[in-house]
C-alpha positions as semicolon CSV with decimal commas, in nm:
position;residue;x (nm);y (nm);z (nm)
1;X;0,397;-0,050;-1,218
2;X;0,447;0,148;-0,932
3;X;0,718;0,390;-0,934
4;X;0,844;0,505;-0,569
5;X;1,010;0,731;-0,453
6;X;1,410;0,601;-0,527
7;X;1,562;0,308;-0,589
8;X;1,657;0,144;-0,212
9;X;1,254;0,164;-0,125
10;X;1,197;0,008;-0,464
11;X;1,399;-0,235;-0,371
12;X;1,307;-0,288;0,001
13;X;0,919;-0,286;-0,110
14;X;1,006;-0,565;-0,391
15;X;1,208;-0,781;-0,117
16;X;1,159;-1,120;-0,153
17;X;1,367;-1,411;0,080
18;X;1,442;-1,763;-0,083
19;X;1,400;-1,890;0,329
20;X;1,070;-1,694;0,414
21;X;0,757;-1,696;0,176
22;X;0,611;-1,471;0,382
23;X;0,793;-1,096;0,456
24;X;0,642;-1,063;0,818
25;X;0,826;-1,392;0,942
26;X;1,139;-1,239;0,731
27;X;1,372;-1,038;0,939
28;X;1,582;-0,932;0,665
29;X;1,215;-0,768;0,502
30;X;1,199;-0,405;0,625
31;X;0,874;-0,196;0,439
32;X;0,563;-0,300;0,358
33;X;0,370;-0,161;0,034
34;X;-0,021;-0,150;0,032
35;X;-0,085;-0,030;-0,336
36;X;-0,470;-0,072;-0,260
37;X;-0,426;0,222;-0,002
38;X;-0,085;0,349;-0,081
39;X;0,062;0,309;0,202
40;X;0,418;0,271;0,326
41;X;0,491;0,094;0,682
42;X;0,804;-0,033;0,872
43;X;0,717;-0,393;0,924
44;X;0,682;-0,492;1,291
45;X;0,876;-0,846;1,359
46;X;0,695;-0,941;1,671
47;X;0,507;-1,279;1,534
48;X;0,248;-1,050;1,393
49;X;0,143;-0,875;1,112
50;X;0,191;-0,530;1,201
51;X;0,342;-0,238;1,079
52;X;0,420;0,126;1,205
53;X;0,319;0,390;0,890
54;X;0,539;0,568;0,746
55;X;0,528;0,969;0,610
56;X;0,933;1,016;0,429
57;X;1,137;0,738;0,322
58;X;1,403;0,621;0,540
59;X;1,667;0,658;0,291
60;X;1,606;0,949;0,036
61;X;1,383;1,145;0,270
62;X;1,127;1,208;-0,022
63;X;0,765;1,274;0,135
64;X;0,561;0,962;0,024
65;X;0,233;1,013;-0,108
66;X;-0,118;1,056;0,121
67;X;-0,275;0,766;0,229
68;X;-0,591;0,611;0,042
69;X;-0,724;0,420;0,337
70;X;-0,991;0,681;0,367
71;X;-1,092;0,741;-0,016
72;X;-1,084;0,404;-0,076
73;X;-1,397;0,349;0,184
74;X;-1,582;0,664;0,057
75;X;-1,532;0,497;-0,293
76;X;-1,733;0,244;-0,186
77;X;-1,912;0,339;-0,001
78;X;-2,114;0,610;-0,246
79;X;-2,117;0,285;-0,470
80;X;-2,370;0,101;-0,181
81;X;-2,079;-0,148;-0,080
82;X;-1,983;-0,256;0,257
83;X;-1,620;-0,394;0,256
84;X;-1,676;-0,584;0,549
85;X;-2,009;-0,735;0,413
86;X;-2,045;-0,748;0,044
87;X;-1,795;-0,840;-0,235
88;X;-1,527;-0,574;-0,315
89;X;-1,508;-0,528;-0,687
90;X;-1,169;-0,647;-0,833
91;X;-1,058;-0,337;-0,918
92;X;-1,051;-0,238;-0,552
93;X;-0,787;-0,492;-0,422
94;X;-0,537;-0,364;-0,597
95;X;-0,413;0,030;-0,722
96;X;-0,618;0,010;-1,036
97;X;-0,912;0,215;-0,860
98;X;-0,689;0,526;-0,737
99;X;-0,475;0,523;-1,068
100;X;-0,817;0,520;-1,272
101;X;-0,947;0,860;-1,112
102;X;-0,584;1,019;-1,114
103;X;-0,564;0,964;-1,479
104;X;-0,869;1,248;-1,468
105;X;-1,173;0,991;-1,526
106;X;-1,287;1,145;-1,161
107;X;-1,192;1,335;-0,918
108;X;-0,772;1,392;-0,809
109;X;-0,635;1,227;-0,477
């Protein structure tokens, strides 16, 4: 489980709506939470599915962590895979491949 940064953006990322299955047509759903690239974004409610990135939380001010966006392309990259062409291995759609190599089994974020 992911722990963040206090309780109000645990609970804003874990929003769910009993009206809206879906948190972009939800206007009550504020943050979005990419564990895959650990990322944090204020969710854009214009019909699409956009959302502005965020650096502090809005309500405790704590500096969220760095991006993965980046590592998560050299990852696979050096491993011969093109996300946009080839199958992304499982444990790439999720946190699992960041949280591997923090736990010290390669190099830190």
């Amino acid at each position: 489980m992911i722990e963040h940064c206090c309780p109000e953006m645990t609970r804003r990322v874990a929003w769910t709506c009993d009206a809206h299955a879906d948190a972009f047509s939800c206007p009550d759903a504020l943050v979005r939470f990419t564990p895959r690239f650990r990322e944090y974004g204020l969710i854009v409610h214009d019909g699409g599915r956009s959302c502005v990135g965020i650096g502090f939380c809005p309500w405790c001010g704590a500096r969220l962590p760095e991006s993965q966006r980046d590592r998560w392309f050299d990852e696979l990259e050096a491993r011969g895979i093109d996300p946009w062409e080839d199958e992304v291995p499982a444990e790439f759609e999720d946190d699992r491949w960041w949280r591997r190599q923090s736990a010290g089994t390669a190099r830190e974020p």
